[in-house]
Structures are given as C-alpha cells and as structure tokens.
C-alpha positions in Angstrom: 5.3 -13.4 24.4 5.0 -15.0 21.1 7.1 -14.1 17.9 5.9 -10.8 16.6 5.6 -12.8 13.2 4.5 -16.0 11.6 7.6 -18.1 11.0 6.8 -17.8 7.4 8.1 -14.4 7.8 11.0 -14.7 9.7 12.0 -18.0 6.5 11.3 -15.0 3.8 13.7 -12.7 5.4 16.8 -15.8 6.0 16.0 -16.5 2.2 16.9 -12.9 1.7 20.0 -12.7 3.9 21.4 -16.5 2.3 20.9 -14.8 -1.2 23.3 -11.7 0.1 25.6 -14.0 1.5 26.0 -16.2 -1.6 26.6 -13.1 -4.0 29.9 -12.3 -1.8 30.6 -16.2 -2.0 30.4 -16.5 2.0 29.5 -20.0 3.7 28.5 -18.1 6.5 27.7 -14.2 8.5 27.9 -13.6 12.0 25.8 -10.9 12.8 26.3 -9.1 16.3 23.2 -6.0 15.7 20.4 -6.4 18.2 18.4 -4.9 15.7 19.8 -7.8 12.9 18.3 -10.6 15.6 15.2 -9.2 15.9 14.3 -8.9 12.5 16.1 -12.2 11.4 14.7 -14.6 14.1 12.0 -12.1 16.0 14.7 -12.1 19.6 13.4 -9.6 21.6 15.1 -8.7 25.0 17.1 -6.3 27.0 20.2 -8.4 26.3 22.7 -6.4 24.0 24.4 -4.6 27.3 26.7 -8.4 26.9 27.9 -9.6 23.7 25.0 -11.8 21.5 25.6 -13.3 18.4 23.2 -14.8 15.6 25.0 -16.9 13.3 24.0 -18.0 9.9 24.8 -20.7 7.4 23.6 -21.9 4.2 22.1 -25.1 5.2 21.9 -24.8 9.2 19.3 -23.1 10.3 20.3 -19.8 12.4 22.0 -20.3 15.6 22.0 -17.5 18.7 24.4 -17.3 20.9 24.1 -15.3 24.2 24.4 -15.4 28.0 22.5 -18.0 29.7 20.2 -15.9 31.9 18.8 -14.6 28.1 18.6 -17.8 26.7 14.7 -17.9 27.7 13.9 -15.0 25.4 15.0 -17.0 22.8 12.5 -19.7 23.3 9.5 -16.9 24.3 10.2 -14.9 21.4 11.5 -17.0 18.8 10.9 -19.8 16.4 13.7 -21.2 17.4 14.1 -24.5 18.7 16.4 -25.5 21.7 19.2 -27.2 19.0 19.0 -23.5 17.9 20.1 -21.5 21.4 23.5 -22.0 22.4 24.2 -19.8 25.8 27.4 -19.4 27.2 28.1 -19.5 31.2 27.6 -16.8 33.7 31.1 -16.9 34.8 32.0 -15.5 31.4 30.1 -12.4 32.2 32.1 -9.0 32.2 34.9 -11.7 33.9 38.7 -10.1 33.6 40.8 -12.6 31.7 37.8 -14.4 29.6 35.7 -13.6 26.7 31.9 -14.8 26.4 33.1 -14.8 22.3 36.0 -17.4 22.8 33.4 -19.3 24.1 30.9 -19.0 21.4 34.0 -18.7 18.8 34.9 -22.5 20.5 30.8 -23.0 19.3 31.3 -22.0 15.6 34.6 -24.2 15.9 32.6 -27.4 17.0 30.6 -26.8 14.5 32.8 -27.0 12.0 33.3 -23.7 10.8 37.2 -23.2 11.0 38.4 -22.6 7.2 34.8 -21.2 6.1 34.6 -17.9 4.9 33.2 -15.8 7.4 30.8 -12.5 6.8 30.9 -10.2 10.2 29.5 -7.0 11.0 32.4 -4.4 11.8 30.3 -1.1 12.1 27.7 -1.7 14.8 27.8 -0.3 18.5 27.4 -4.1 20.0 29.6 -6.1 18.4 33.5 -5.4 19.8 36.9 -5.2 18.6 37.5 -7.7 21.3 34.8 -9.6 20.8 35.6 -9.9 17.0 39.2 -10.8 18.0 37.8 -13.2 19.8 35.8 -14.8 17.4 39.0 -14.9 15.5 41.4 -16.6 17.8 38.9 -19.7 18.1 38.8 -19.8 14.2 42.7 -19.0 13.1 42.0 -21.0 9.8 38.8 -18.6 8.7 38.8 -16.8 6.4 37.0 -13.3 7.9 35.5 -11.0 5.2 34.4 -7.4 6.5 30.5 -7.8 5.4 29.1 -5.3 7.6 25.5 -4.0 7.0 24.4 -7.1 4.2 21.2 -7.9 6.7 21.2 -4.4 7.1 20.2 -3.7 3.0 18.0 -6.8 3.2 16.2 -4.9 6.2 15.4 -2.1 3.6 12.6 -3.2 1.6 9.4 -4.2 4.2 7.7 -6.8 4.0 3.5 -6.0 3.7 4.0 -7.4 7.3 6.2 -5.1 8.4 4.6 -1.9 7.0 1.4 -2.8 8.8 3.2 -2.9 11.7 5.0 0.8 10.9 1.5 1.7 10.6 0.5 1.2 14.0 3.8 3.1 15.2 3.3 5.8 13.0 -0.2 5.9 14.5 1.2 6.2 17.9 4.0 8.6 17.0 0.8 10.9 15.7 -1.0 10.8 19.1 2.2 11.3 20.8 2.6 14.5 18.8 -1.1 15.6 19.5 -0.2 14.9 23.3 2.5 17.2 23.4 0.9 20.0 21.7 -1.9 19.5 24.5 0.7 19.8 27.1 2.8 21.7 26.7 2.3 25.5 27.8 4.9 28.0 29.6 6.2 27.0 33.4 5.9 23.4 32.2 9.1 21.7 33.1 10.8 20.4 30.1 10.8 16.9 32.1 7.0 16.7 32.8 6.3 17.1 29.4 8.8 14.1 28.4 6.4 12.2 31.1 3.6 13.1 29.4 5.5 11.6 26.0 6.8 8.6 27.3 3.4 7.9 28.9 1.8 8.3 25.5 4.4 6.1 23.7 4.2 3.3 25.7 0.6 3.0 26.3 0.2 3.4 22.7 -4.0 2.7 22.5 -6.7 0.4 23.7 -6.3 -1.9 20.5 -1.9 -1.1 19.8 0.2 -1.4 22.5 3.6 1.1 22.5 7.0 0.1 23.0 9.8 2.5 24.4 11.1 4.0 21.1 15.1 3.6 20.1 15.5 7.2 20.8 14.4 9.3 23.6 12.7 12.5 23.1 14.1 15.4 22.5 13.4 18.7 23.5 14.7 21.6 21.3 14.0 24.6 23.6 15.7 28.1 24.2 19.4 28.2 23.3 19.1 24.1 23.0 17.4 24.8 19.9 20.6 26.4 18.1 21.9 22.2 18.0 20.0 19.1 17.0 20.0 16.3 19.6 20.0 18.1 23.2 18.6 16.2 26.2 15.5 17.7 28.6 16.3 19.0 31.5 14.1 20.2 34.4 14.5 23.9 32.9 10.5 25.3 32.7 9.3 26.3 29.0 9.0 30.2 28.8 6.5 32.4 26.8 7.8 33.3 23.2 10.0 30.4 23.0 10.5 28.2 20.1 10.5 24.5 20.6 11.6 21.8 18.2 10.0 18.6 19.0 11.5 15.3 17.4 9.3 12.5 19.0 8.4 9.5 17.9 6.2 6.1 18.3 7.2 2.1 18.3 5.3 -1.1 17.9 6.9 -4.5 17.9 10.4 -2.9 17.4 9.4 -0.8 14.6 10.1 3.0 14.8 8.2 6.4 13.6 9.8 9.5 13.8 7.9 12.7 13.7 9.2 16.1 13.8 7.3 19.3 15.1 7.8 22.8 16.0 6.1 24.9 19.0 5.9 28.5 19.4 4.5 29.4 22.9 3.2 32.8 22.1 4.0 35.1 19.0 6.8 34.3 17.0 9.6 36.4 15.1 8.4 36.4 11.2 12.0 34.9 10.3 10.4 31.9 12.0 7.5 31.6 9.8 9.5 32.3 6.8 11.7 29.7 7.6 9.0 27.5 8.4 6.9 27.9 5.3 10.7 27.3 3.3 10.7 23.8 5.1 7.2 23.3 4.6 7.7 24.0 0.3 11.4 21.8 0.8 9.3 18.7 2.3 6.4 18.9 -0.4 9.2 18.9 -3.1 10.8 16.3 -1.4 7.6 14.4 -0.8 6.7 14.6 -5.3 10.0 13.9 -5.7 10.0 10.2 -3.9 9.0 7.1 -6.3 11.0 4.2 -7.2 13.7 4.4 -9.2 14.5 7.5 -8.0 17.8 8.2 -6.7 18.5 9.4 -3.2 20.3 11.9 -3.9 17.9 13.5 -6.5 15.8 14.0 -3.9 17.7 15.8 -2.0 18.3 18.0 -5.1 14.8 18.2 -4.9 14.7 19.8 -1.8 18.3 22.1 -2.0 16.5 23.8 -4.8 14.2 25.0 -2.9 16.6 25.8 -0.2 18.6 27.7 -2.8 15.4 30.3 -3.7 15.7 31.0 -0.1 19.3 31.3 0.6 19.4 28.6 3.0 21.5 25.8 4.2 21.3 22.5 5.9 24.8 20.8 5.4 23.1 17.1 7.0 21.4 14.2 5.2 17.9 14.9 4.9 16.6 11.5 5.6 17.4 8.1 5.9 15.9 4.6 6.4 14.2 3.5 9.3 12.6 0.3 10.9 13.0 -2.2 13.7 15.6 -0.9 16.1 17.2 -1.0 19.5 18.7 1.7 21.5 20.8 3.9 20.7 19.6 4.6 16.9 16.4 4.1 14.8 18.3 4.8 11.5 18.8 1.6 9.2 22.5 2.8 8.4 21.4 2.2 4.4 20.0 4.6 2.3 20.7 8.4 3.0 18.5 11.2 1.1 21.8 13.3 0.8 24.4 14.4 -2.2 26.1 11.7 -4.3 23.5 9.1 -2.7 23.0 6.5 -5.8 20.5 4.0 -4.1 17.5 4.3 -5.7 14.3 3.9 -3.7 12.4 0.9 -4.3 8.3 0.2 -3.1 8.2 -0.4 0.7 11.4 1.3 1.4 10.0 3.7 4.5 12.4 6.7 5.3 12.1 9.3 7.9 12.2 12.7 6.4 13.9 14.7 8.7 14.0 18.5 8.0 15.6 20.7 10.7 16.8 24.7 10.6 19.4 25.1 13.4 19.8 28.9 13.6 22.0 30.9 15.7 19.6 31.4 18.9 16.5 29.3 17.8 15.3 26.8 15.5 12.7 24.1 14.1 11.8 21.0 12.7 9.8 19.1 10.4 9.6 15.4 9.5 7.5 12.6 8.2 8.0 8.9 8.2 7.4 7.8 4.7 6.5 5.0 2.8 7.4 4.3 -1.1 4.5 3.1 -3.1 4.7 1.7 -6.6 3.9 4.9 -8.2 5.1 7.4 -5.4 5.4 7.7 -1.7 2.6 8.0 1.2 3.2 10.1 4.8 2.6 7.1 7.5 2.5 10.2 10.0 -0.3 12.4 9.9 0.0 16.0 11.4 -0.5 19.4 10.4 2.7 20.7 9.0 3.2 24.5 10.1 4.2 26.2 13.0 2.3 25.0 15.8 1.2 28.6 17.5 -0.3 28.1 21.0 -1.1 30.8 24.1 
C-alpha cells in the first residue's frame, strides 16, 4: 500500500502550505481534516472516527499524531519516517475523564511549541471543540490563531499529478452513470440499483481500481425528487417517474461527481423544457469558465439564462472538489455563486452542479470540470439531456 504519490509531490504541496503559513506570520498549523492528511502526507485510513492530527512547522518536517492501532497506516501509506508518527495509547480511546488531544497537546509541548503562534482548523467535522480545548490546555502560553481552511486553498489548484488522477475518477464516475442507465427500469428496487452503483464504483476497471466515493448515491425518485440529498430506500422505481441521479466515481481519494436525470417512460413537456433550460444554463456556464474569471460571473452567466426562463435555483451552482473523506467531496473554497470574488485559476476542477427541485418532481445535471489556460474542459463525459428509457 504505497503512497499514492512520489514524495516529490507530497514536498511541493508542504512548500505550498509553509508559504500560507508564513503570509499569516504563524510558526506553526495544526490541521485536524482527514482530507488535509491525505493530501499533505498521502495517510490513508479509516481512522478519523477518533481524533488525528497532522502538525506542521517551518523547519520540522510534518508530524501525525493518532491512535496507536492507526499508527501502521502511517508507515504503509506515507513517506513518513517513524521520528514522524507519534500515536497516543489505547487507553485514551473514547475513555471518560481523558483526552487523546491532551496527550498529543503534551507532544506539541515537548516539542517545544508552547508560546509559538498556532494556525488550527476550526470549521471541519473531525477536529472538536474539545479536542481544540484540549490542545489548548497543554499549550496555555500559545498563541492560537483561527486559520481554518489555509491547506484547504492550497488544495485548490492540482497538481498535473493530481488531475491525472481526477481523470481516472471521472472515468469511473462516467461508467457508473452508463451502469445505472442500463439498470435501472420500473419494479427495480431503488436499493438494487445503488448495488449495482456501488459495485461499479468500486471495481472501477481492469486497469483503474475504484474507491468508495465521499458521498453515497443518491436517488431522486417520486416525491424524493421535490429535495436535493434524499437517501434510497427499498421503495421499487414506477413507470413515468422522474429520477435525479447524482453519482459519482473515486480513485486514490479523488472525487467525480456526475449528475443525471431518468425518465422511465414519457415525460411531462415541463420536464423537457426545464431540462433543455439547464442544458443552455450549463453551456453558458461551461464558455463562461477561464482563468481570471470570477466565480461569481459565472454564475451570472448561468442566472441569465435562468432569467429568459423565469426560473430559480437560490443554491451555489458549483464548487471545488478533490481528495476527500466521508461525509463531503466539496473543497469548502471556491463557490460558483453571487458575490463569489475568487477567480478561477488553471487546474482548479469544480463540480458543476445544476439541479431544478420542483414541487412534485425534479432533475439534475452536472459536470466535473477542469480550468485550462485558455478555458475549461468536462472531465465527465455523458450525454446531457433527459435520459428517456421504456
């Protein structure tokens, strides 16, 4: 289970990171993301259900800290040495009374770090108040700066590395696509066709192996198909239903969304109307995307069309996405949405998410996207319009 990159890699991406932490004059970040780890040092495990750490200084080289039974992924999937892995005990493990993060705050303290200023992530699902606090308490003389998502902005612009790897998932994400179209049909249980999925996703093809993707499927069926995230269930699929498919593909981490409607049978001609609006929103969208360009004039891009319409989609239409861990894909930097200013720079890839949620039905339509130097390529490759089948 080797590092999913060369080392030379991983150094590229700290020099990127130590360059964000010197322009907010910090000695040193503590990063708690999953996702952070595995694109800083290549860590790759089930682990982030317990508090983990990566911390980073200036002239150390990165240090993780996380339960003992994890430390082996470290070795397998790292380039870190053993000087590198610092594991806390078992008996700190979801223990009443103790903290795994006063231990590995009683780390950063033996290693000097009390009365250095102190970058920390305070936004992310796996990084605690109490395990912050923690942190804290073994470092009273720190000085803690709220630095959340700086490895998050480094994470935006891929490497030529990492876009051949969202290739490959975008690859998969397009057979996963083709695999539901061929399965699905009326009587199907919504659950056998997630089978179906999941069976594609992870067995990716003979030369690209899949990984589980950091969102499930999902399943926009019936009255489920008036909301944006439902769950399947084990209801069957019904002819003349409408089904919004947001899928997706993974390799080494990385993410592809892809977006698709079904009808199963003939559909209502508000469906196709609406369909062919989204269809003309994403191709404005798409000539829109080129660097320099801001995120939120993109969006414009696509409200105008919206607007000839008289249509409306009040959420972000996009956003960026890459290496992740459960429970979200989505980079939490750039957002294709009003008063966005980022502009989009080459080998920024953003999933394009375009969905009509209607009062009793509706549909979607996505790309994963990839800014070029002179404009933006479509990673994902499947027909666009409604997909009409029995």
């Amino acid at each position: 289970m080797p590092p999913a990159f060369p080392k030379a890699e991983y150094d590229a991406r700290l020099a990127k990171v130590r360059a964000a932490m010197a322009e907010r004059n910090l000695d040193v970040y503590v990063s708690g993301d999953p996702n952070n780890h595995n694109w800083l040092t290549g860590y790759d495990a089930w682990s982030f259900y317990t508090p983990q750490i990566v911390v980073v200084q200036h002239d150390v080289d990165p240090i993780w800290i996380g339960r003992k039974m994890d430390a082996g992924a470290a070795w397998l999937t790292t380039h870190m040495t053993e000087d590198q892995v610092r594991p806390y005990p078992e008996d700190c493990v979801q223990q009443t009374g103790t903290h795994p993060m006063a231990v590995a705050g009683g780390y950063l303290a033996d290693m000097g770090l009390d009365g250095k200023r102190i970058g920390f992530e305070s936004d992310v699902y796996h990084l605690s108040y109490k395990a912050v606090a923690s942190l804290q308490a073994a470092l009273p003389n720190a000085t803690w700066v709220d630095a959340d998502l700086l490895i998050n902005w480094c994470r935006a612009v891929k490497s030529d590395a990492e876009v051949a790897v969202m290739r490959e998932a975008a690859g998969i994400a397009s057979r996963v696509m083709q695999k539901a179209y061929d399965t699905i049909e009326p009587g199907l249980r919504q659950c056998d066709l997630v089978a179906a999925i999941l069976a594609e996703q992870v067995g990716g093809s003979m030369n690209v192996s899949g990984d589980l993707t950091s969102l499930p499927p999902l399943i926009l069926a019936g009255e489920a198909a008036t909301t944006a995230h439902p769950m399947w269930t084990d209801a069957p699929f019904e002819a003349g239903q409408t089904v919004a498919l947001e899928l997706a593909g993974a390799h080494k981490r990385y993410n592809a969304g892809l977006a698709r409607t079904v009808q199963l049978g003939g559909g209502t001609q508000e469906l196709f109307d609406t369909a062919k609006a989204v269809e003309e929103g994403l191709e404005a969208v798409l000539a829109t995307m080129r660097p320099g360009v801001t995120a939120h004039s993109v969006h414009r891009a696509w409200q105008d069309v919206l607007d000839q319409y008289g249509l409306t989609k009040d959420s972000r239409i996009g956003y960026g996405i890459g290496v992740a861990y459960t429970p979200d894909w989505g980079e939490h930097t750039i957002s294709l949405r009003p008063n966005d200013e980022t502009e989009l720079e080459p080998n920024m890839t953003i999933h394009v998410m375009l969905g009509m949620w209607m009062d009793d039905w509706g549909m979607e339509m996505s790309e994963t996207t990839l800014v070029t130097d002179d404009g933006v390529e479509c990673l994902t490759n499947m027909p666009r319009g409604v997909y009409v089948k029995g």
